[in-house]
N, C-alpha and C positions, 0 to 999 in steps of 0.2 A: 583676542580673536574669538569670534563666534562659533560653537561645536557645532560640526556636521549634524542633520538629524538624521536619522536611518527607522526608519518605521519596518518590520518587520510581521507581515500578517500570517499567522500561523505557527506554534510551538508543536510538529511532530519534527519526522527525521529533519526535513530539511532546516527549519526553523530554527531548532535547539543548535546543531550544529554551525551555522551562519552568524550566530548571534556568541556563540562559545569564543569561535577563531577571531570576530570580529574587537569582543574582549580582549582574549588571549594576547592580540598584537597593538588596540589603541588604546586600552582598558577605558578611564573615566576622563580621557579628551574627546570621545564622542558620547552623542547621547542616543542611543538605543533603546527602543522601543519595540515588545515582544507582545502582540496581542493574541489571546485567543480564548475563547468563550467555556470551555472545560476546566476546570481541578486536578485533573490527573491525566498525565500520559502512560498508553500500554501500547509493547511491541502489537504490531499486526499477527504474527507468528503465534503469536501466545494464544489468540483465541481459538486455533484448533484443542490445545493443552485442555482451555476452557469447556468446549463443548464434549469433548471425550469423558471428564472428571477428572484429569488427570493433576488439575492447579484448579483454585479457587480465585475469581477472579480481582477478589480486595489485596491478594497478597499480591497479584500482579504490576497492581497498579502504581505509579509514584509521582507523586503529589506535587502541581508547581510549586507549592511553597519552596522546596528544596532547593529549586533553582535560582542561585544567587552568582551573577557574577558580576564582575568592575563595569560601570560605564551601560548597564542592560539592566533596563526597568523590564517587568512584567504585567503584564496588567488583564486583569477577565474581566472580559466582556465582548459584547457582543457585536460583530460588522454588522450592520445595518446599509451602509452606502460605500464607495469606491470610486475616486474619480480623477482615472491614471494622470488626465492633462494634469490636473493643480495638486495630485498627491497628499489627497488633500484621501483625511475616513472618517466617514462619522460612526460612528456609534451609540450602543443606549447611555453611554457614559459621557458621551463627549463627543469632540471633534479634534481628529490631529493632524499637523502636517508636518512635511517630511521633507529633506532635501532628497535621498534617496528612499524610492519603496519596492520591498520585495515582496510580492506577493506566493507563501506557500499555504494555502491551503486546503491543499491535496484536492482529495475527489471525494465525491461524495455519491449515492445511492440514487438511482430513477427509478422507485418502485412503479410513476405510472408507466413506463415504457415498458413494463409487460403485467398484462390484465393477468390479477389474479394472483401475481406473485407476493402483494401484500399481506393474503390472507392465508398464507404458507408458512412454510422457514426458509430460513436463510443463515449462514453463518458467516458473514462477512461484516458483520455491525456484533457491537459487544454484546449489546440485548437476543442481538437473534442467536448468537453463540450458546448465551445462558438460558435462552428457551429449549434450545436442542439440548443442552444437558439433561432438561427434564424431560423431553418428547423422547429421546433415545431409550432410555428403560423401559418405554412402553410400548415398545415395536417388537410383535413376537415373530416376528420375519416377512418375507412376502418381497416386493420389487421396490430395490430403496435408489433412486437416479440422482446424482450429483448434476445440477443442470444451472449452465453459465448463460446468465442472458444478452452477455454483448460483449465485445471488444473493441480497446484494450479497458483490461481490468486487475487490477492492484495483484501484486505475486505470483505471476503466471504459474509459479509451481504448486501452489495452493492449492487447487479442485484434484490433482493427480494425489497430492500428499492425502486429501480428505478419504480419498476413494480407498486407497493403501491402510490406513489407520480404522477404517471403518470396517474393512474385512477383518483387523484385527479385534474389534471391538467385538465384534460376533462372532468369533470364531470361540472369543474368550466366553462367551454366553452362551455359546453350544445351538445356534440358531445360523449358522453362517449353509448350513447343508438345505434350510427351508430357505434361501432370499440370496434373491441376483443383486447383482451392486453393476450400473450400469456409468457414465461418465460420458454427458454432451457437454463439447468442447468448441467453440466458433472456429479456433486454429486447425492449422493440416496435422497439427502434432504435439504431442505435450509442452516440448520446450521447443520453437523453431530455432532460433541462434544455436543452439546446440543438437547435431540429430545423433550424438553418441548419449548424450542426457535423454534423447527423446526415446531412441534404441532401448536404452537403460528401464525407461520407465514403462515402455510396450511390453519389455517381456517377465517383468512384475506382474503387470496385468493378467498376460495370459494365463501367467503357472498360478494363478490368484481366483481365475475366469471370472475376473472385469469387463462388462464388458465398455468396451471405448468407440464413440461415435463422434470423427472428428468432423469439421467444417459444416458445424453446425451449430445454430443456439438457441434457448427457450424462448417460444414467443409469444406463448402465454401459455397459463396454469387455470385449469376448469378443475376447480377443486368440489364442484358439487359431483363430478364424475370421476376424481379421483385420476386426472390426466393432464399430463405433462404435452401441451402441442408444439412442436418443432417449427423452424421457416420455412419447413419443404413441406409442411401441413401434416405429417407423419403424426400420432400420437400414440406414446408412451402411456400404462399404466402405473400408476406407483401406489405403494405403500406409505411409504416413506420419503419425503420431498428435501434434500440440500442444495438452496439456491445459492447463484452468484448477482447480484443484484447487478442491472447495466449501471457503468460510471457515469458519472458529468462530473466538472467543476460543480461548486455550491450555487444557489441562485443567486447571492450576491455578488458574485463575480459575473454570470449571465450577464444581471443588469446593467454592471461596470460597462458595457462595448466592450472588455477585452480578448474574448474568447470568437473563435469559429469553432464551428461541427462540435461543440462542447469542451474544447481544449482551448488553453492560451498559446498563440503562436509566439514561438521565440528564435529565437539565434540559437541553435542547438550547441556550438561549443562559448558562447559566452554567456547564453541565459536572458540578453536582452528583449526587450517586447520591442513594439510598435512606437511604445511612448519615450520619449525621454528620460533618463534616471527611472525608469523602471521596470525592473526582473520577476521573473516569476523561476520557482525552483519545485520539484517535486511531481507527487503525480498530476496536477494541474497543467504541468508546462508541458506541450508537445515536444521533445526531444529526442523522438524516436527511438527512446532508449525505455524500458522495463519500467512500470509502475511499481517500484519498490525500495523501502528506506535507504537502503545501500547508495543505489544511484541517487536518491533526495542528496545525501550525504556529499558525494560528488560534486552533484550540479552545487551543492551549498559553499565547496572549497573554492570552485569556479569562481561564482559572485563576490566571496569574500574576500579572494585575491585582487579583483576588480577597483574595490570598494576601496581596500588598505592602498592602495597603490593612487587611484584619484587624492584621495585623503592627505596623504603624505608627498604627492605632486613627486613620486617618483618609483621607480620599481617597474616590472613589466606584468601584466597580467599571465596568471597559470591558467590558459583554457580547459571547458569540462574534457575531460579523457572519455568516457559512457562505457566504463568497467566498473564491474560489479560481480559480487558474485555473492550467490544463493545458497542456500540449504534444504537438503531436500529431506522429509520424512518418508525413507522407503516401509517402516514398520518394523516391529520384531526389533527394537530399540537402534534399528540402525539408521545413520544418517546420511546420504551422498553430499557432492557441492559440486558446485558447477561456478566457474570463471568465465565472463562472456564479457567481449569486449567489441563492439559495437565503432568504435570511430576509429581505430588504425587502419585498417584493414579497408577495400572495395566493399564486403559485407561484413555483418558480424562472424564472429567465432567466437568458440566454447571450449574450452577446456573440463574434463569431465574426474570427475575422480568418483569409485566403487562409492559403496555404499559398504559403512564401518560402525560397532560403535564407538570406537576410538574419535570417530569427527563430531559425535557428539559434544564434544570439550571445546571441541573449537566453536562450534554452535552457543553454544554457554559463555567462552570467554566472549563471543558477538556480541551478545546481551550486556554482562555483567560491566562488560568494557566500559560502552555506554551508558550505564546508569549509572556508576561510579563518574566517568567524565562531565555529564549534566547534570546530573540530583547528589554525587560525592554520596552516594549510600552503597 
């Protein structure tokens, strides 16, 4: 009998994941294919660690070499083309095809969709992390604006954790009494699916005097004048610039046809596209659920129960559930979480839990779980 082929485009959450289980249950009867252009995978989470000093980024990282499993080739290089009809990818290495292709790979950065934002920072790319490691020592205070340029965009809780951790920074530096720490947010509220998460995270702010400006985003940065300008034409002065760069899918997905308004539409509980035998999982896929590893994870069980079940010509497919849940850096070493579950329910819900060091561990076993699970380190 002929192996299944399963092309898989993208090795972060969703990809490693899909490609594990897909192992785990057909090992070397299928033939699997893991492509993606990078040497090393790091959590998202990790690059605030990064830009504060608090981890160095090499120790973060872990290396695909590591990743070895039954029946899952890996292979770097680079998409070049995508073309859902014939499932067919080229790249600088080759050309493959596939009986089934998933496409995860995630979102990517639109620095031109806001002028100016280029020639700033940003801390949502590893590099801009480890520029603001150095840029940060050299801010002797003054107006530092955490400013999101679009939505949706990767870890909703990210820009609130940055603002939290950055008052710590300076407080630590004895500069927090000369410099406002301000927070432009597209959303009505830090976390919407949760407003006891969001509650939580407003009056942080206050006793913190953040200030927070929600339903709004940068729409472009005039860095010869040292200004932050809003959609409602308002402008901000700063000091101090930490951007969220607007999403899209990558351009080689663009050019695939598979995307609207810059997202892949799919089947939100099976992960299907448009095309035949082909899925997309992760922050790529519109599933109206949170741009973050957790959920990649999810939608990735979803597909792979799909996949195992075609495969073996029996079984019933497990649909995505779109629960997930977060960690939040309130500061002062302490951690909240938030549980939000998105497709039981008429809307989402949140379950909220304090803010502990004690969840810090659980924060840690999240991590550690996972690199032990895909790299065994």
């Amino acid at each position: 009998m002929t192996k299944a082929r399963i092309l898989v485009l993208g090795a972060g959450f969703g990809g490693l994941e899909l490609t594990s289980l897909l192992s785990e249950a057909l090992g070397d009867s299928i033939e699997v294919t893991l492509i993606d252009k990078s040497t090393t995978f790091m959590f998202g989470f990790s690059k605030l660690d990064v830009m504060f000093g608090h981890k160095e980024a090499d120790a973060l990282r872990m290396p695909y070499s590591a990743y070895a499993k039954p029946g899952v080739k890996l292979v770097k290089s680079t998409i070049t083309a995508i073309d859902p009809e014939a499932r067919r990818v080229t790249t600088d290495d080759g050309v493959f095809e596939a009986d089934y292709l998933v496409v995860a790979l995630g979102a990517e950065y639109d620095f031109d969709a806001t002028p100016g934002l280029e020639d700033t920072t940003e801390f949502y790319s590893i590099p801009g992390a480890e520029k603001l490691r150095q840029v940060l020592p050299t801010f002797t205070g003054g107006n530092a604006i955490i400013g999101v340029c679009g939505a949706p965009y990767k870890c909703p809780p990210a820009p609130s954790e940055c603002a939290l951790m950055l008052h710590d920074y300076l407080v630590t530096r004895g500069i927090r009494q000369q410099s406002t720490i301000s927070l432009v947010l597209p959303l009505p509220s830090p976390v919407p699916p949760s407003p006891e998460t969001s509650r939580a995270l407003l009056a942080a702010f206050a006793e913190r005097d953040i200030e927070f400006i929600p339903g709004a985003r940068i729409a472009q940065v005039d860095n010869a004048r040292n200004v932050a300008i809003l959609d409602d034409k308002r402008e901000m002065p700063f000091d101090l610039f930490l951007g969220v760069p607007k999403h899209r899918v990558p351009p080689v997905v663009l050019e695939s046809g598979m995307s609207q308004d810059g997202w892949i539409p799919v089947n939100p509980r099976t992960l299907e596209t448009n095309y035949p035998n082909v899925y997309a999982v992760g922050d790529g896929a519109a599933t109206g659920t949170p741009k973050a590893g957790v959920f990649a994870e999810g939608a990735a069980k979803a597909v792979a129960s799909a996949l195992i079940a075609r495969i073996n010509g029996a079984g019933e497919p497990v649909q995505y559930d779109g629960f997930g849940t977060c960690y939040i850096e309130f500061g002062a070493g302490r951690i909240g979480k938030v549980e939000v579950d998105f497709f039981s329910g008429p809307t989402p819900t949140g379950n909220y839990y304090e803010p502990s060091v004690a969840l810090r561990a659980d924060k840690e076993h999240f991590g550690s779980s996972r690199r032990q699970r895909w790299f065994g380190l």
